[in-house]
mmCIF file of the N, C-alpha and C atoms, coordinates in Angstrom:
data_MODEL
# 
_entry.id   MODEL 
# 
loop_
_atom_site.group_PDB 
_atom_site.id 
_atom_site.type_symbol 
_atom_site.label_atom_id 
_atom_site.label_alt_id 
_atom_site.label_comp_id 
_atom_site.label_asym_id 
_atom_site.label_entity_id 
_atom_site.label_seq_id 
_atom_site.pdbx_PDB_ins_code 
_atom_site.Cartn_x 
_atom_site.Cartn_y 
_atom_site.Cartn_z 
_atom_site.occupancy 
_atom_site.B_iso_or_equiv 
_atom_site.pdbx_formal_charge 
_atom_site.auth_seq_id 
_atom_site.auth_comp_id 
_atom_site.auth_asym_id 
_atom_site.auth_atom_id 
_atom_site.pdbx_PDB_model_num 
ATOM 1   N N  . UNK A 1 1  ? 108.769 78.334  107.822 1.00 0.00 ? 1  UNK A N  1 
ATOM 2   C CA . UNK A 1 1  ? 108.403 79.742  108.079 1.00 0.00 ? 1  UNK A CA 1 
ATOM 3   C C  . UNK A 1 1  ? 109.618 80.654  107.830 1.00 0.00 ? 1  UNK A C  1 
ATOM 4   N N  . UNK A 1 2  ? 110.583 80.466  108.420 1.00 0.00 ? 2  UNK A N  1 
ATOM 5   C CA . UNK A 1 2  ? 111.962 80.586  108.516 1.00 0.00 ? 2  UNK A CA 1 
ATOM 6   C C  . UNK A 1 2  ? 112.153 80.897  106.566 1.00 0.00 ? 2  UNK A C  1 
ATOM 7   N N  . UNK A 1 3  ? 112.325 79.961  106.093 1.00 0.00 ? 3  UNK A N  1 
ATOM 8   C CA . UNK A 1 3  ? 112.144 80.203  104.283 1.00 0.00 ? 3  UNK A CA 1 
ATOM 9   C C  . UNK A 1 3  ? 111.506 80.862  103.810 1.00 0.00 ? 3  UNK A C  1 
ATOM 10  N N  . UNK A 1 4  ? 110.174 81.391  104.018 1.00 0.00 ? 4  UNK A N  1 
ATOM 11  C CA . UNK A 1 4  ? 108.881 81.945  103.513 1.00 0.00 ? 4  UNK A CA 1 
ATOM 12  C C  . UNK A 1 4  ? 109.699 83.374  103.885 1.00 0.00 ? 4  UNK A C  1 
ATOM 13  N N  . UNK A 1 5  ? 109.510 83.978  104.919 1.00 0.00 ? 5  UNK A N  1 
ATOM 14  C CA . UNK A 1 5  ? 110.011 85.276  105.102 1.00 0.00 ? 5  UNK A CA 1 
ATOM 15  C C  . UNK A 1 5  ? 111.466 85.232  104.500 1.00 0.00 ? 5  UNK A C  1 
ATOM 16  N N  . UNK A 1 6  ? 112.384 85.016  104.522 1.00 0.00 ? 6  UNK A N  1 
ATOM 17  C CA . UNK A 1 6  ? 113.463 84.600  103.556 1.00 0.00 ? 6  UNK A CA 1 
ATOM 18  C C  . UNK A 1 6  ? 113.637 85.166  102.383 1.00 0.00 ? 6  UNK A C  1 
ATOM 19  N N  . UNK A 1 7  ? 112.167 84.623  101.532 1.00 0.00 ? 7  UNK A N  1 
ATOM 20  C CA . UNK A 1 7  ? 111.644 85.000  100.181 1.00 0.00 ? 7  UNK A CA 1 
ATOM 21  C C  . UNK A 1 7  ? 111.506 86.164  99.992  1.00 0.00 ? 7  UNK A C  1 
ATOM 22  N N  . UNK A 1 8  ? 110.218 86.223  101.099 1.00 0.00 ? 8  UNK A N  1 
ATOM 23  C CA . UNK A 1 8  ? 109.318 87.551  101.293 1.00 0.00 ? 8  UNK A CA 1 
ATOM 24  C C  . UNK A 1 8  ? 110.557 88.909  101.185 1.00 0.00 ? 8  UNK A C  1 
ATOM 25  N N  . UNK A 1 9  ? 111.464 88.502  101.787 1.00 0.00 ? 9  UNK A N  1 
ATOM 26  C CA . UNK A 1 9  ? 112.828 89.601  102.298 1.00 0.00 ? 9  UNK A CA 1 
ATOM 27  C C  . UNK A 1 9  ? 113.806 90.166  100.900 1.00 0.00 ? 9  UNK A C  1 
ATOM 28  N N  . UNK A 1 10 ? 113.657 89.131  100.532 1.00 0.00 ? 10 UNK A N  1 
ATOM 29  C CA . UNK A 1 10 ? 114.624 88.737  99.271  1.00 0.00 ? 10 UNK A CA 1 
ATOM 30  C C  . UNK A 1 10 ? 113.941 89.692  98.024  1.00 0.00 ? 10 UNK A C  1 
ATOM 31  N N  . UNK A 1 11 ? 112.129 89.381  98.217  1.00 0.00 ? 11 UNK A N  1 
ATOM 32  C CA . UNK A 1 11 ? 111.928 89.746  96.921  1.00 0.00 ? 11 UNK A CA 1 
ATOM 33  C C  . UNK A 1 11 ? 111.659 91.723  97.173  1.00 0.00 ? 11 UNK A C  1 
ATOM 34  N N  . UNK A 1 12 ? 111.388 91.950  98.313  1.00 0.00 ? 12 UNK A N  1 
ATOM 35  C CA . UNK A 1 12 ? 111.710 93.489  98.821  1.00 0.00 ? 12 UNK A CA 1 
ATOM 36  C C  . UNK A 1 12 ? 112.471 94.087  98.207  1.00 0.00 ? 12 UNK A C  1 
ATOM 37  N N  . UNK A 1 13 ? 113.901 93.503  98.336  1.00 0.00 ? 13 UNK A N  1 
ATOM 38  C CA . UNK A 1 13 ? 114.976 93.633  98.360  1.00 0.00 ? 13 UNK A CA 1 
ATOM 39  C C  . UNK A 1 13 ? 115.764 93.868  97.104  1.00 0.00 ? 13 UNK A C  1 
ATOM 40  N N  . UNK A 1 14 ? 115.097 93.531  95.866  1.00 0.00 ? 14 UNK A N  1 
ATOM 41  C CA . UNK A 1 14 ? 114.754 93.337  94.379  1.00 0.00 ? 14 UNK A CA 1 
ATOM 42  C C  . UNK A 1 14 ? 114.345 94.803  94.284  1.00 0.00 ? 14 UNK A C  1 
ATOM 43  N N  . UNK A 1 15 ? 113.135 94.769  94.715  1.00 0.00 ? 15 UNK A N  1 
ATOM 44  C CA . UNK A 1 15 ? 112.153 96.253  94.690  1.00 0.00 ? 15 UNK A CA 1 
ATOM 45  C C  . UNK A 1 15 ? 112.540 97.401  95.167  1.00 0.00 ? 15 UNK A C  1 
ATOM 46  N N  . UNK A 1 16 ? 114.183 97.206  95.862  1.00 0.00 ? 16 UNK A N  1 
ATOM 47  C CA . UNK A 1 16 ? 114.598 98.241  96.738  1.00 0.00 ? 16 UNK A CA 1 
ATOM 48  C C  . UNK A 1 16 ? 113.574 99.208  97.254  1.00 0.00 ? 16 UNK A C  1 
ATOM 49  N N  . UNK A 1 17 ? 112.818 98.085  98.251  1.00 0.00 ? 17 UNK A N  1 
ATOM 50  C CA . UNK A 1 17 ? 111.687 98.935  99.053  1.00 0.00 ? 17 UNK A CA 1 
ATOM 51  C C  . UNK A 1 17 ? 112.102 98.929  100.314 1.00 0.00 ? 17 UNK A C  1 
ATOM 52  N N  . UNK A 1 18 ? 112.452 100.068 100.712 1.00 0.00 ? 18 UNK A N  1 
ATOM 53  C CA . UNK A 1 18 ? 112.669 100.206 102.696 1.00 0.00 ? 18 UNK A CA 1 
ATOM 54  C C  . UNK A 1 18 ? 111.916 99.563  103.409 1.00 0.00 ? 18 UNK A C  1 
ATOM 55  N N  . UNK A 1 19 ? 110.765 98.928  103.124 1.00 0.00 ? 19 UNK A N  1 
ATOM 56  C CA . UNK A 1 19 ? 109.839 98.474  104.098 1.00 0.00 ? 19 UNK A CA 1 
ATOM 57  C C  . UNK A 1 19 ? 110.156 97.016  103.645 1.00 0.00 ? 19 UNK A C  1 
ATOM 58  N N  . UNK A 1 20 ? 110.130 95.919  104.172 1.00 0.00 ? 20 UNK A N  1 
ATOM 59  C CA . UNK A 1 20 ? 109.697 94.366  104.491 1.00 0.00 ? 20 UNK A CA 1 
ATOM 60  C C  . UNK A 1 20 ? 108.314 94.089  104.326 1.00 0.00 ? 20 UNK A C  1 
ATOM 61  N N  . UNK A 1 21 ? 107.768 93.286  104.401 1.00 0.00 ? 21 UNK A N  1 
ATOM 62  C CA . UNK A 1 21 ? 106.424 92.557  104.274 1.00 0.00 ? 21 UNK A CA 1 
ATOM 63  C C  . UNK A 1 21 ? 106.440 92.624  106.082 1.00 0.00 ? 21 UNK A C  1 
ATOM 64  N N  . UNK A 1 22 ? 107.435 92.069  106.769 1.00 0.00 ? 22 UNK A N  1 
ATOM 65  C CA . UNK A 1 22 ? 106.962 91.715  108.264 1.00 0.00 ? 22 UNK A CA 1 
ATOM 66  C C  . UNK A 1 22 ? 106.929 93.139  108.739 1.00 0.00 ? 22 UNK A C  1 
ATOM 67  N N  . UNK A 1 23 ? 107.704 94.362  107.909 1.00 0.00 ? 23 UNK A N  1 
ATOM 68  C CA . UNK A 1 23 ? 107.439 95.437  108.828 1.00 0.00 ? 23 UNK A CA 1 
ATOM 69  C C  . UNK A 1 23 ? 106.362 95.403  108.858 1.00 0.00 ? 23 UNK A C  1 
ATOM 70  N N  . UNK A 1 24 ? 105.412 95.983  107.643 1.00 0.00 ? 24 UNK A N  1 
ATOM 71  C CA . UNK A 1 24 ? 104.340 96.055  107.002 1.00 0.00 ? 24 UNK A CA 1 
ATOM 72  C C  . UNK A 1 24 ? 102.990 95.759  107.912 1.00 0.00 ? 24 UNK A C  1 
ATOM 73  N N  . UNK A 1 25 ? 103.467 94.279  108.170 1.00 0.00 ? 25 UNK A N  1 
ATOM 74  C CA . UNK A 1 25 ? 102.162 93.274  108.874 1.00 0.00 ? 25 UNK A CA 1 
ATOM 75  C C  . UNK A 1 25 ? 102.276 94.094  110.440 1.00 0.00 ? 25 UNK A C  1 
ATOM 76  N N  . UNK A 1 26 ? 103.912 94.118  110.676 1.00 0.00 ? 26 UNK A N  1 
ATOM 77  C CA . UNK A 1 26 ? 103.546 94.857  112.110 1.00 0.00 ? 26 UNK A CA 1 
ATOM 78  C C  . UNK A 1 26 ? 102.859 96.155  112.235 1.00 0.00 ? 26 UNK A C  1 
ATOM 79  N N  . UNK A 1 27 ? 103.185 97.212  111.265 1.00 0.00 ? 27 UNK A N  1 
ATOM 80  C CA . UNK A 1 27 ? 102.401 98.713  111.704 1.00 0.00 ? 27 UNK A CA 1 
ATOM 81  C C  . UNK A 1 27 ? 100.988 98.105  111.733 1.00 0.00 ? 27 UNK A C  1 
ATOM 82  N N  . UNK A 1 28 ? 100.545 97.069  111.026 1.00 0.00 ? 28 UNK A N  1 
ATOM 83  C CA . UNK A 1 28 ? 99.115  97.150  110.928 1.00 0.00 ? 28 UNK A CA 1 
ATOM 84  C C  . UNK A 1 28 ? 98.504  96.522  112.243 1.00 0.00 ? 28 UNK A C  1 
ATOM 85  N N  . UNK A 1 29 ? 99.354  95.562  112.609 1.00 0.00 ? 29 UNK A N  1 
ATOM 86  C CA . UNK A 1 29 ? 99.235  94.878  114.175 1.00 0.00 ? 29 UNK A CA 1 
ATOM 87  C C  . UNK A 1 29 ? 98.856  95.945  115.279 1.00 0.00 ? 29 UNK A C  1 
ATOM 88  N N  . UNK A 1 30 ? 100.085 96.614  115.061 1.00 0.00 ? 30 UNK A N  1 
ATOM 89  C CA . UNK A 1 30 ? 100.356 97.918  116.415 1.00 0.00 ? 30 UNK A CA 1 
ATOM 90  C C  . UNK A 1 30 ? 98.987  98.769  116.213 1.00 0.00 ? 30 UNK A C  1 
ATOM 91  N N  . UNK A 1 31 ? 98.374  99.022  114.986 1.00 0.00 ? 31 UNK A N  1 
ATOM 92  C CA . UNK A 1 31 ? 97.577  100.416 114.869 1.00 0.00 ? 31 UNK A CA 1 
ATOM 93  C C  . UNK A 1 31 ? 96.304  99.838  114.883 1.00 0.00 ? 31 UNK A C  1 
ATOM 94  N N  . UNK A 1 32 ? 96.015  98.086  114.813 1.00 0.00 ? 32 UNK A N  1 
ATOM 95  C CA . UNK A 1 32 ? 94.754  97.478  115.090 1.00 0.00 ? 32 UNK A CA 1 
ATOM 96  C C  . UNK A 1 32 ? 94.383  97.710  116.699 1.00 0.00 ? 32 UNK A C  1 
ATOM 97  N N  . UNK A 1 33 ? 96.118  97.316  117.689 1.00 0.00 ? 33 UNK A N  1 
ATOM 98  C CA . UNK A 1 33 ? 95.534  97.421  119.070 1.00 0.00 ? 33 UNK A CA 1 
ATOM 99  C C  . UNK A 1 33 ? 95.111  98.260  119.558 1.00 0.00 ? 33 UNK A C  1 
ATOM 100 N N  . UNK A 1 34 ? 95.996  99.529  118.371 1.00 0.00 ? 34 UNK A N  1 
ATOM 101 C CA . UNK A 1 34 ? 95.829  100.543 119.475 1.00 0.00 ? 34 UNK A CA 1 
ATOM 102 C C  . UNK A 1 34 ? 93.994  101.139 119.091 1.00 0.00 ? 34 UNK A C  1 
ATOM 103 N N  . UNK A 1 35 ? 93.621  100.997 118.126 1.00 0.00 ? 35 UNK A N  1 
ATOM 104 C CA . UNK A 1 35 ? 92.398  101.223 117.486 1.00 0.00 ? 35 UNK A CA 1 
ATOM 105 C C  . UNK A 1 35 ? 91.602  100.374 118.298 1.00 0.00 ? 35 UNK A C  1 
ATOM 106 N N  . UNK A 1 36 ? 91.638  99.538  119.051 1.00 0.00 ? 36 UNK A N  1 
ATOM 107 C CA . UNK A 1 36 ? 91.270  98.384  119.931 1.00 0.00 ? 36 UNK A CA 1 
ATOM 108 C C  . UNK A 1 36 ? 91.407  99.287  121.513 1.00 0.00 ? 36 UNK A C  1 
ATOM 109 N N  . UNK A 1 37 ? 91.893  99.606  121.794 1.00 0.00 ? 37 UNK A N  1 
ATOM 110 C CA . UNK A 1 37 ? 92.099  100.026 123.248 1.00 0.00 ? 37 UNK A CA 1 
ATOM 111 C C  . UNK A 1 37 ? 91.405  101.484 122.869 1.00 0.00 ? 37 UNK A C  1 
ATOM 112 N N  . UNK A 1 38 ? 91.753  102.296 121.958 1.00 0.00 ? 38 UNK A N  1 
ATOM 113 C CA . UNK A 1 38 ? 90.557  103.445 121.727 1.00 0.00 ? 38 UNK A CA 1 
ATOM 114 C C  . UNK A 1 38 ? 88.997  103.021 122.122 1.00 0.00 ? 38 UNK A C  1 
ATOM 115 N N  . UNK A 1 39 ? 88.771  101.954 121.377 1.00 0.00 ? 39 UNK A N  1 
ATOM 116 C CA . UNK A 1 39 ? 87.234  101.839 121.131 1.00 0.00 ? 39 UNK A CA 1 
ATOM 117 C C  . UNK A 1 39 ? 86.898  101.246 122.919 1.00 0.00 ? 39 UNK A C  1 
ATOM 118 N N  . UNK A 1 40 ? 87.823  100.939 123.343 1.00 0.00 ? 40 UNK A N  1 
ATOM 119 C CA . UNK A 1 40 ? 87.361  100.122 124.620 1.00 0.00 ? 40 UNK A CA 1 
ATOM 120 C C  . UNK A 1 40 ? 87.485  101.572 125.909 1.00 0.00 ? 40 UNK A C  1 
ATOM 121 N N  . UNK A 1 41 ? 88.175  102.489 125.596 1.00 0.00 ? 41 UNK A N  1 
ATOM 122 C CA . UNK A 1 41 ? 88.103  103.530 126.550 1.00 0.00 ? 41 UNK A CA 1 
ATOM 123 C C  . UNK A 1 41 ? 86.885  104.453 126.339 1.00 0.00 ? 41 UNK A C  1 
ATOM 124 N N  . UNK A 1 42 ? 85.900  104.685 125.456 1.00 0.00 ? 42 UNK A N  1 
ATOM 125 C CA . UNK A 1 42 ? 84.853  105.156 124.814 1.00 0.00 ? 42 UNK A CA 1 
ATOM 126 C C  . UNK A 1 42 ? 83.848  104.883 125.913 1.00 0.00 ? 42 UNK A C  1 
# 
């Protein structure tokens, strides 16, 4: 796993893109829960 993100980091990094792949996966994490706790206060 440890290697895989490694890659993932590496090849960003090529692309001189400010963002990561793991940032990436996290905004979408954070904005699923919070889209999750919306629908549950409704």
């Amino acid at each position: 796993m440890g290697q895989v993100s490694a890659n993932k980091e590496s090849f960003f990094a090529k692309q001189d893109n400010p963002f990561t792949f793991s940032d990436l996966q996290t905004v979408f994490i954070v904005m699923d829960c919070y889209n999750e706790k919306k629908r549950k206060r409704r």
